[in-house]
C-alpha positions, -999 to 999 in steps of 0.1 A, spaced: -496 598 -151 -477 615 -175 -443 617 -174 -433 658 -159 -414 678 -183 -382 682 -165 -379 646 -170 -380 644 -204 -350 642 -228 -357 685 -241 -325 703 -250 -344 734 -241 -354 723 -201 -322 722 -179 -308 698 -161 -328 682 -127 -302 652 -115 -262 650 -118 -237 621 -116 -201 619 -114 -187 590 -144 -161 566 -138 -157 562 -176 -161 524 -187 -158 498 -217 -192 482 -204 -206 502 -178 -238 518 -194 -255 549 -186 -289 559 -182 -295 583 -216 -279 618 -203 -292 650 -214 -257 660 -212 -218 660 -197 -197 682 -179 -159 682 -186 -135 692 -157 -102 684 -169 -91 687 -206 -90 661 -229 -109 637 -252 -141 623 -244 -152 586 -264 -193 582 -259 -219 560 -274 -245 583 -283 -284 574 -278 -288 560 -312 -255 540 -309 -231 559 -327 -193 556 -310 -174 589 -315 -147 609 -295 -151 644 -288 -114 653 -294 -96 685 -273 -129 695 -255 -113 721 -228 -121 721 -190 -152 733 -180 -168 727 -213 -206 713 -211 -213 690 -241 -250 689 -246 -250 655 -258 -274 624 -256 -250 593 -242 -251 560 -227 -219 555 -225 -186 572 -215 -157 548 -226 -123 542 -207 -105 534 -237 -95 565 -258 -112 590 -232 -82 615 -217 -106 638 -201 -113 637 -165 -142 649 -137 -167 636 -160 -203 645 -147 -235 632 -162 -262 655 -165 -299 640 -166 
Protein backbone atom coordinates (compact mmCIF):
# COMPACT_ATOMS: atom_id res chain seq x y z
CA UNK A 1 0.00 0.00 0.00
CA UNK A 2 1.11 3.19 -0.85
CA UNK A 3 2.16 5.48 1.44
CA UNK A 4 -1.17 8.46 1.82
CA UNK A 5 -0.24 11.90 0.84
CA UNK A 6 -0.53 13.57 4.09
CA UNK A 7 2.24 11.51 5.19
CA UNK A 8 4.63 12.41 2.90
CA UNK A 9 7.46 15.03 3.38
CA UNK A 10 5.17 17.99 0.66
CA UNK A 11 5.75 21.60 1.59
CA UNK A 12 2.46 22.17 0.03
CA UNK A 13 0.17 19.46 2.33
CA UNK A 14 -0.13 20.68 5.96
CA UNK A 15 0.75 19.39 8.89
CA UNK A 16 -1.21 15.81 10.30
CA UNK A 17 0.93 15.13 13.83
CA UNK A 18 2.58 17.71 16.42
CA UNK A 19 5.21 17.19 19.11
CA UNK A 20 6.55 19.35 21.79
CA UNK A 21 10.96 19.31 21.61
CA UNK A 22 13.04 19.12 24.47
CA UNK A 23 15.95 20.35 22.45
CA UNK A 24 19.04 17.87 22.60
CA UNK A 25 22.86 17.23 21.66
CA UNK A 26 21.84 13.48 20.70
CA UNK A 27 18.26 13.11 20.88
CA UNK A 28 17.18 12.63 17.09
CA UNK A 29 14.03 13.47 15.49
CA UNK A 30 11.94 11.76 13.14
CA UNK A 31 12.37 14.14 9.72
CA UNK A 32 9.80 17.20 10.52
CA UNK A 33 7.99 18.93 7.94
CA UNK A 34 8.43 21.80 10.14
CA UNK A 35 8.84 23.79 13.80
CA UNK A 36 6.90 26.11 15.68
CA UNK A 37 8.68 28.74 17.76
CA UNK A 38 7.00 30.08 21.01
CA UNK A 39 9.44 32.02 22.71
CA UNK A 40 12.08 34.18 20.84
CA UNK A 41 15.37 33.23 20.20
CA UNK A 42 17.78 31.11 18.19
CA UNK A 43 17.08 27.74 17.03
CA UNK A 44 20.45 25.22 16.08
CA UNK A 45 18.92 22.08 13.83
CA UNK A 46 20.44 19.41 11.74
CA UNK A 47 18.66 19.56 8.65
CA UNK A 48 17.57 16.29 6.64
CA UNK A 49 20.53 16.24 4.57
CA UNK A 50 22.89 16.85 7.61
CA UNK A 51 23.67 20.29 7.43
CA UNK A 52 24.04 22.02 11.18
CA UNK A 53 22.94 25.63 11.08
CA UNK A 54 21.24 28.18 13.63
CA UNK A 55 18.34 30.05 12.71
CA UNK A 56 19.47 33.29 14.53
CA UNK A 57 16.57 35.93 16.16
CA UNK A 58 13.57 33.87 14.75
CA UNK A 59 10.53 35.80 16.82
CA UNK A 60 7.77 34.00 18.80
CA UNK A 61 5.20 32.53 17.08
CA UNK A 62 7.23 32.18 13.87
CA UNK A 63 6.74 28.68 11.94
CA UNK A 64 9.97 27.63 10.15
CA UNK A 65 8.98 25.34 7.41
CA UNK A 66 12.10 23.41 7.71
CA UNK A 67 13.18 19.65 7.19
CA UNK A 68 15.06 18.61 10.80
CA UNK A 69 16.15 15.74 12.71
CA UNK A 70 17.55 17.40 15.13
CA UNK A 71 16.93 20.45 17.50
CA UNK A 72 20.23 21.03 19.43
CA UNK A 73 20.55 22.18 23.24
CA UNK A 74 23.69 23.78 22.69
CA UNK A 75 23.43 27.27 21.07
CA UNK A 76 19.46 26.98 20.82
CA UNK A 77 17.86 30.20 23.00
CA UNK A 78 14.48 29.70 21.70
CA UNK A 79 11.84 27.99 23.72
CA UNK A 80 8.22 25.96 23.26
CA UNK A 81 9.68 24.21 20.45
CA UNK A 82 6.95 22.04 18.56
CA UNK A 83 7.65 19.66 15.87
CA UNK A 84 5.44 19.52 13.09
CA UNK A 85 5.17 16.18 10.95
Amino acid sequence: MATPSYRTADATVSAFDAASVTPSDSTALRPTRGLYIGGAGNVRVEMSLGNVVTFSGILAGTILPIQVVKVYATDTTATSIVALY
